[in-house]
Steps between C-alpha positions, in 0.01 A plus 500: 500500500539189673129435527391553171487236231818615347621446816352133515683483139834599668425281749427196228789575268771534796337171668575283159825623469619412811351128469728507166786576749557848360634811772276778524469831583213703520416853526169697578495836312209606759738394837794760342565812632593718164427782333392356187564864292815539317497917575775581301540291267822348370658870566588406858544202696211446752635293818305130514328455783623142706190276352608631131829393545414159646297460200774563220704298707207217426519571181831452423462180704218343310540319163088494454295809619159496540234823553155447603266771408147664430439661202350874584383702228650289239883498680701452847415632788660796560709355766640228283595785235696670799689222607621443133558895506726480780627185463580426140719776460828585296813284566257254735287392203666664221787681376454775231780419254440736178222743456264228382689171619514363905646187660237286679632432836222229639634270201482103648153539645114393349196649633079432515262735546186424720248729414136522627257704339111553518430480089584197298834462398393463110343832564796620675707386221283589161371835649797629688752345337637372858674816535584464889634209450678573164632765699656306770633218282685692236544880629616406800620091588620468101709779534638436803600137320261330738385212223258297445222697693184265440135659593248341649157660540229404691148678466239559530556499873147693563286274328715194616370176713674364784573224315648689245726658739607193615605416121690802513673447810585142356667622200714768717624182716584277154672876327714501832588159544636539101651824586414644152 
């Protein structure tokens, strides 16, 4: 959401890469119109709707990706997951190529990962083994041959100051203008 601090991230991150002369494009999982539920699977091919196929076009636009998230319950939201459902799919993303080999089709880009969360990140880390992120980074951008995906994690955003915040928002603005 645009008016939460991941939003404010977005909004920090996207304002120093454009002062480092770098084109962007942004998208708002929350503004899309999708179904985020892949119903059948990979047994039939389920029509995108127009704002998923803007967004692969995006994709294969961008050389640096970005996604700004909270962690819930340890992971994505379940909208993020949905998007990457119906968006990193077969022959967009990847290309099975044997029964335990695939080509990754996103080769030639790098990605970060944003990610809010109300625990500590060392507690995120030792206790949960940063499985959302884990997730995202290697299950899902690594495979696609999205690389390097760098993590940055900023919590805890419950028990955080406003100076704190402001930190945090500062560090999003010097990420972007480096664009890794």
């Amino acid at each position: 959401m645009r008016d939460s601090f991941c939003g404010a991230l977005a909004r920090a991150y996207v304002g120093g890469a454009k002062s480092s002369g770098a084109e962007v494009r942004e998208i708002y999982l929350g503004e899309l119109d999708f179904d985020p539920i892949l119903h059948k699977g990979y047994k039939e091919v389920q029509e995108l709707e127009p704002g998923l196929n803007k967004a692969r076009e995006d994709i294969k636009w961008a050389e640096h990706i970005v996604f700004v998230y909270p962690t819930w319950w340890g992971t994505m939201p379940a909208l993020l997951k949905g998007f990457f459902d119906r968006v990193f799919l077969p022959r967009f993303a990847f290309k099975f190529t044997g029964k335990y080999s695939w080509e990754k089709l996103l080769k030639g880009r790098s990605a970060r990962l944003l990610v809010t969360m109300d625990a500590p990140p060392f507690f995120y880390k030792l206790f949960l083994g940063a499985s959302g992120v884990k997730t995202i980074k290697k299950a899902i951008l690594l495979m696609s041959g999205v690389s390097p995906v760098k993590v940055t994690m900023f919590g805890s955003l419950k028990n955080s100051s406003e100076a704190k915040r402001k930190k945090w928002l500062q560090k999003a603005e010097k990420l972007g203008k480096k664009l890794a």
